[in-house]
C-alpha positions in Angstrom: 13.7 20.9 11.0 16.6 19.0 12.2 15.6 19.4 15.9 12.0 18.2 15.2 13.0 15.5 12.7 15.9 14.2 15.7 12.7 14.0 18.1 10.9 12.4 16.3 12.9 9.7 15.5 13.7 9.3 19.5 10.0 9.5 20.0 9.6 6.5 17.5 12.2 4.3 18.0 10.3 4.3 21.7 7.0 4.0 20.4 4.5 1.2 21.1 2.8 1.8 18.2 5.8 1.0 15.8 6.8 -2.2 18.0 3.2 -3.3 17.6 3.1 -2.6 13.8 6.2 -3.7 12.8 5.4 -7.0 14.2 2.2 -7.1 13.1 3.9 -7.1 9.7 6.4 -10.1 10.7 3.4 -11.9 11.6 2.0 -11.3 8.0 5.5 -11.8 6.5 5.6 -15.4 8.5 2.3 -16.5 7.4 3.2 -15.8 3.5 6.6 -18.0 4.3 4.3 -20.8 6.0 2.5 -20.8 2.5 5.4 -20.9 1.1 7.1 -24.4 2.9 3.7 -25.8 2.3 3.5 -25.1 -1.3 7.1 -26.4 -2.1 6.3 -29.6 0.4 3.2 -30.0 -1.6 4.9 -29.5 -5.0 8.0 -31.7 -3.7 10.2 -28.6 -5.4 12.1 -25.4 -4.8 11.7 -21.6 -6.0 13.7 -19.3 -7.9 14.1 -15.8 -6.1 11.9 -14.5 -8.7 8.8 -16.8 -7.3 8.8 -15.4 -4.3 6.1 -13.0 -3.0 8.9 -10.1 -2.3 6.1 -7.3 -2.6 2.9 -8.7 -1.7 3.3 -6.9 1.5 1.8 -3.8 -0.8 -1.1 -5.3 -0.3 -1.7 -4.7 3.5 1.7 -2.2 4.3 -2.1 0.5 3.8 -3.6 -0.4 6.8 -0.5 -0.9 9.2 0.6 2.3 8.2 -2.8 3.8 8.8 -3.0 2.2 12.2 0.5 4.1 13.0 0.4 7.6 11.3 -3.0 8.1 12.9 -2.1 7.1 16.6 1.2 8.1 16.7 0.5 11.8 14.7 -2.9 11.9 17.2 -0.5 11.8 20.6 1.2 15.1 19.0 -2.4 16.7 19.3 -3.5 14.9 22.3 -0.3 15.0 24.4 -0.3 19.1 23.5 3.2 18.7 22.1 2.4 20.2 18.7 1.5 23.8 20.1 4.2 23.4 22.7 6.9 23.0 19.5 4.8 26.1 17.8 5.1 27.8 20.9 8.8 27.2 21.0 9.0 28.7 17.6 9.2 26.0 15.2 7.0 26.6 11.7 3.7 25.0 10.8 5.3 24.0 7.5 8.4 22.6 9.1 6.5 20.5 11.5 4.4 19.1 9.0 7.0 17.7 6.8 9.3 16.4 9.7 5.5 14.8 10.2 5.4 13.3 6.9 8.6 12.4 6.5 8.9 10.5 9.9 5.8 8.8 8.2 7.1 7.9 5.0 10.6 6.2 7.2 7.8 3.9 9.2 6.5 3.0 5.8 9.7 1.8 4.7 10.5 -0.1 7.8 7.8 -2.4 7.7 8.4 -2.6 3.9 12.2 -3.6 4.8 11.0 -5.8 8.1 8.5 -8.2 5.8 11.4 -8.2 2.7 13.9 -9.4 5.1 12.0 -12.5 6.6 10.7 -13.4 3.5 14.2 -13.2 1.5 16.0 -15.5 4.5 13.1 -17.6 5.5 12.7 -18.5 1.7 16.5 -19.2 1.4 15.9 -23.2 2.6 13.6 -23.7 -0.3 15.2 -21.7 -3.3 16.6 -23.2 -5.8 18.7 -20.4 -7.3 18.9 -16.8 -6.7 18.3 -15.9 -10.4 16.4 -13.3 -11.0 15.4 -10.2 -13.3 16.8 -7.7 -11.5 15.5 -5.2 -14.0 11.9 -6.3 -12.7 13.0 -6.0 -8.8 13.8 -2.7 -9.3 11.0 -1.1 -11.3 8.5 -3.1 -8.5 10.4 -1.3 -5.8 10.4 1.8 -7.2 6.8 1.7 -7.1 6.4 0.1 -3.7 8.4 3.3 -2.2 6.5 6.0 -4.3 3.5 4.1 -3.1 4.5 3.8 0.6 5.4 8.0 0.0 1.8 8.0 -1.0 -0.2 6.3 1.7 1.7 8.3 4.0 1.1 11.8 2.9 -2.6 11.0 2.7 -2.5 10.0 6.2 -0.3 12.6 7.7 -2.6 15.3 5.9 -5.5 13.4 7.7 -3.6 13.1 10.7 -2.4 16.7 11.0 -6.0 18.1 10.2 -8.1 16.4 12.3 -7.3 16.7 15.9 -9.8 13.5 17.6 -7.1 10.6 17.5 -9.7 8.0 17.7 -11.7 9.2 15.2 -8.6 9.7 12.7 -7.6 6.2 13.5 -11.2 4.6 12.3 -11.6 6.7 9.3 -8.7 6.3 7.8 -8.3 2.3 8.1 -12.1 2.6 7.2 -11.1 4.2 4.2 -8.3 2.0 3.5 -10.7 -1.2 3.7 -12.9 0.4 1.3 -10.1 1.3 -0.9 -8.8 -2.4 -0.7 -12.2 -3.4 -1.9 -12.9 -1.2 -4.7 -9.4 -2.4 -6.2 -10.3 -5.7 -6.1 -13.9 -5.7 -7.7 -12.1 -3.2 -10.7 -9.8 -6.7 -10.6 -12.1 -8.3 -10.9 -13.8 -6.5 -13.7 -10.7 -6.0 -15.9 -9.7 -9.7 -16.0 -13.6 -11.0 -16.9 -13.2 -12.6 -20.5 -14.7 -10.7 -23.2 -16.0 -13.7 -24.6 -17.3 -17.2 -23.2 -17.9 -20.6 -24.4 -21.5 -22.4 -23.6 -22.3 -25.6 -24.7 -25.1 -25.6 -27.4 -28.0 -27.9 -28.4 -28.5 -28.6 -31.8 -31.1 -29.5 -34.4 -29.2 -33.3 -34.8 -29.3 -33.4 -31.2 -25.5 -33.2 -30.7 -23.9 -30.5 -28.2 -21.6 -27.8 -30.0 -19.5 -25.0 -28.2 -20.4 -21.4 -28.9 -18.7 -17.9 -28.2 -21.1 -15.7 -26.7 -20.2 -12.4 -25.5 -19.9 -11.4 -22.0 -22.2 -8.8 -21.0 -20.2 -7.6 -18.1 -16.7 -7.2 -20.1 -16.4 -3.5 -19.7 -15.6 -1.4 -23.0 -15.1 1.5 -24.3 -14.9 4.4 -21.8 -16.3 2.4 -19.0 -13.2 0.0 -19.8 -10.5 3.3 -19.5 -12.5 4.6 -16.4 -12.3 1.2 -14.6 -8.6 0.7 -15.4 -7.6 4.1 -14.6 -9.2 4.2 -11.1 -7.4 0.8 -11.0 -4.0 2.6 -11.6 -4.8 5.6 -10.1 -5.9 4.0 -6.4 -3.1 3.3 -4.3 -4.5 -0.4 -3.4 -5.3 -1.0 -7.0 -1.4 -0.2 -7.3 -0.7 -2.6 -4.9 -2.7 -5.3 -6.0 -0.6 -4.9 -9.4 2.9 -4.6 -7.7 2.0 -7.3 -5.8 1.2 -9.7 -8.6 3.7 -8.8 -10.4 1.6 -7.8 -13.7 2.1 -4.1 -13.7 1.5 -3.1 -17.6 2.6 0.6 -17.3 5.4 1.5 -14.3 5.8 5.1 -15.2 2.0 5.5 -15.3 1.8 4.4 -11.3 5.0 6.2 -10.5 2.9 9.6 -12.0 0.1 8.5 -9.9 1.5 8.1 -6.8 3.6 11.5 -6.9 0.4 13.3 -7.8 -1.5 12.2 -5.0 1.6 12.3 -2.6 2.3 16.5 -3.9 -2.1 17.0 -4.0 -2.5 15.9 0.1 0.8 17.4 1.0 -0.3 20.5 -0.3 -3.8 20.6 0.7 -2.1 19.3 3.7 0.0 22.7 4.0 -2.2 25.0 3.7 -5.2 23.6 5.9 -2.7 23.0 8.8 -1.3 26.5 8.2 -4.8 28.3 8.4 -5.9 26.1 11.5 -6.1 27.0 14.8 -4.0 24.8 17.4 -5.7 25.2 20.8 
């Protein structure tokens, strides 16, 4: 394990791929500080640390880790080098986790590249640096267990599949789709159960009336909406990243139980497959 895990990270720190994703996420991490000096210039006021989006990389850390795990798990296949290190005696099982694991430390480096600019570039315009620390670390918690999440799923897809290309599209396909459902289940758990409309009446004078909203979801549509919503990694994203996460321990649950389901289904379909 050591051996693979030591090429690996040689292979990395060399890898196009990372360079092009880890700027990609400066680039994201530059345009959220650009909205930041506008919004202070606007306001003619400074932030507290607290105000700052800190994990609103969550949001998007899906796709630029899908765009890396694919391409640079797919060269192992297409290159030949992952039957050359079974040739050379290494295990299926420890070449999948030095797999997931070199996947999981590219999670957290884009993580750690967009926290970085965003802390110092934010420094000019904060106020103080007070903060509830308590918070920081519950939301970072999450954002690593989530990271640990995304990355299993697309090492298992990665290490399954052997067409690069097609790995690549299906999986940022997937996490586009993913991104979407978690924003209409948003969108569906935040509609107000009830709404004012102006009404008419008999003395010809306009009176306010609550009606009920037809598209509030209740009952068990409500707890199937708003557990898909926890249970999705984006919909845990969109929480983290808005800082109005009602139940941490629920999302921490949710993340380790998808991260131990595709490692293990991972496991045993890469064991049983073939490597030509």
């Amino acid at each position: 394990m050591n051996r693979l895990l030591s090429s690996h990270f040689t292979r990395m720190w060399k890898s196009k791929t990372l360079m092009s994703c880890t700027v990609g996420m400066m680039l994201f991490a530059g345009a959220m500080l650009l909205v930041i000096y506008r919004g202070t210039r606007m306001r003619e006021t400074s932030l507290q640390l607290n105000e700052l989006p800190i994990f609103l990389f969550t949001i998007v850390i899906g796709g630029f880790l899908a765009a890396f795990v694919s391409l640079f798990l797919g060269t192992e296949y297409s290159d030949g080098t992952i039957r050359n290190k079974l040739i050379v005696g290494h295990r299926k099982s420890g070449l999948y986790l030095s797999n997931l694991l070199i996947s999981f430390v590219a999670g957290l480096i884009f993580a750690i590249v967009y926290i970085v600019i965003v802390m110092v570039g934010s420094s000019l315009v904060l106020a103080s640096f007070e903060v509830d620390w308590n918070m920081i670390l519950l939301s970072l918690t999450s954002s690593v267990l989530l990271i640990m999440a995304y990355a299993s799923f697309y090492t298992m897809m990665s290490m399954l599949f052997q067409n690069k290309a097609a790995v690549a599209v299906t999986t940022l396909i997937t996490f586009f789709v993913l991104l979407i459902m978690a924003t209409q289940l948003q969108s569906r758990l935040s509609a107000e159960e009830f709404y004012l409309v102006d009404t008419l009446t008999d003395t010809g004078k306009y009176v306010q009336k609550s009606v009920a909203n037809h598209n509030y979801p209740r009952g068990t549509e409500r707890a199937v909406y708003q557990f898909l919503y926890d249970f999705l990694p984006t919909g845990q994203a969109n929480q983290i990243a808005m800082n109005n996460v009602a139940d941490f321990v629920k999302l921490w649950i949710y993340s380790l139980v998808i991260t131990v389901m595709t490692t293990v289904i991972g496991l045993l379909g890469f064991g049983k497959k073939d490597i030509k």
